[in-house]
N, C-alpha and C positions, 0 to 999 in steps of 0.2 A: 360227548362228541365221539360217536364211534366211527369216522371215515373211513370207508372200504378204500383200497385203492382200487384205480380206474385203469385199464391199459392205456389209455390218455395220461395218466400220473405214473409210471413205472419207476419205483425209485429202486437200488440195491444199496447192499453194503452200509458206508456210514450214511450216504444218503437217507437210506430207510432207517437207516439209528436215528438221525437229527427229526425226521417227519415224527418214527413213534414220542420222540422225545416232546414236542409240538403237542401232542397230543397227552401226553402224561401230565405236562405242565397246567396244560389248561385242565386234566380231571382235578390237579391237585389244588390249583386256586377254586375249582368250583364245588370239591367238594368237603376241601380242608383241611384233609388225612393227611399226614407226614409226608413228605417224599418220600422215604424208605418203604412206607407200604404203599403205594402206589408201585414205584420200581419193582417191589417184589411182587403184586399185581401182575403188572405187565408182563416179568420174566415168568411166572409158572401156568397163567391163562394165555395171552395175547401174542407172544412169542412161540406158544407151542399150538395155535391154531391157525391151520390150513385158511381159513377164512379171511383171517387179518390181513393176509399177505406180509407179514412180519419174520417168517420162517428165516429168510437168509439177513436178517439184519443181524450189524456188530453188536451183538451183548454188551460186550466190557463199555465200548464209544458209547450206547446209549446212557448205562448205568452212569460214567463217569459226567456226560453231559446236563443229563437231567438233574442229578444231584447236587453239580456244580453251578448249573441254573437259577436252580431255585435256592441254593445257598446266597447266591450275589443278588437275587431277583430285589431286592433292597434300591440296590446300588441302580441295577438295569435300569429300574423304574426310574430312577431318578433323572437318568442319563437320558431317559426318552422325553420324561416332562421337561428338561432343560430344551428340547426341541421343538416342541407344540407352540403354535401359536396361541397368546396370550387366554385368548376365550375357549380352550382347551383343556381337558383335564383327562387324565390319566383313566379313570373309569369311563369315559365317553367312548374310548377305544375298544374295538369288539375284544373279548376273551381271546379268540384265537389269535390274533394278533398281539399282544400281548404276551402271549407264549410265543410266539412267533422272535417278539423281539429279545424277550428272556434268556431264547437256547441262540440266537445269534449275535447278542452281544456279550454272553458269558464267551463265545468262541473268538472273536475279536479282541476280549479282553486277556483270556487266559489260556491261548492255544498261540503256535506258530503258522496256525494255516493260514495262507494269505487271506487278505481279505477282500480279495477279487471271488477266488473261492467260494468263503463264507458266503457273500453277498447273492452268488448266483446261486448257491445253491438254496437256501431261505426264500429268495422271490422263486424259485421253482415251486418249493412247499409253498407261499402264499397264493400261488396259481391253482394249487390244489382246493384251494377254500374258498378264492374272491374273485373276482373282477380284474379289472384293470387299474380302476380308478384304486384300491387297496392296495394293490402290486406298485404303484408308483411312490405311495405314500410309505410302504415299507423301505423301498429304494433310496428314497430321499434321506431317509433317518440313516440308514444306515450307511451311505455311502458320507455324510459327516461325519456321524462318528468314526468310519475307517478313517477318513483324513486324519482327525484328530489323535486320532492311536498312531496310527505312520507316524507323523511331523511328530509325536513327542521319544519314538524311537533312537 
């Protein structure tokens, strides 16, 4: 998955950390290299080309995000299949969305950033890759789970 940005998808800053991150996650489940070599991938190729549009993203936020990711991606998953309806399963779900919910429920879990935040900004990134019909379904998961982390605050 190599998604160009689009001037339609203009993300900066951690935004564009969470998007690369999105897309580290799914090279890493699809091609099953360590996180570390990926991240280090991304930092010495895809961060220093002009083309990616990665140029102004947070280093340290992606580094920290995608490895804390795919560190709990265990848990994540689990947390997502706990929401699927029953005739559902976890691999049914496209790849990218799956990284999708990976780097936005690691941030819910393990950051202070609201999760109004989180939330908008991930259905931004899923804008990037899906439909509507996607964009809602990411919405849903996660706007549970935000409850569920709030109320146990």
């Amino acid at each position: 998955m190599s998604k160009r940005l689009s001037s339609k998808h203009s993300f900066k800053g951690r935004s564009l950390s969470r998007f690369a991150s999105v897309q580290a996650l799914f090279q890493i489940e699809k091609t099953e290299e360590p996180a570390s070599t990926v991240v280090l991938q991304f930092l010495e190729h895809r961060f220093k080309d002009k083309e990616s549009g990665l140029l102004k993203a947070d280093r340290s936020f992606f580094v920290k995000l995608t490895e804390g990711a795919w560190e709990l991606h265990l848990k994540t998953d689990e947390i997502v299949k706990s929401h699927l309806k029953p005739d559902w399963t976890l691999e049914r779900i496209e790849p990218v969305t799956r990284a999708i919910f990976r780097a936005s429920l690691y941030e819910l879990l393990e950051t202070k950033t609201p999760p109004p935040v989180i939330i908008d900004e991930y259905l931004n990134i899923t804008h990037a890759f899906f439909n509507a019909s996607e964009v809602s379904f990411v919405n849903g998961i996660l706007n549970k789970v935000a409850g569920k982390v709030h109320s146990e605050d």
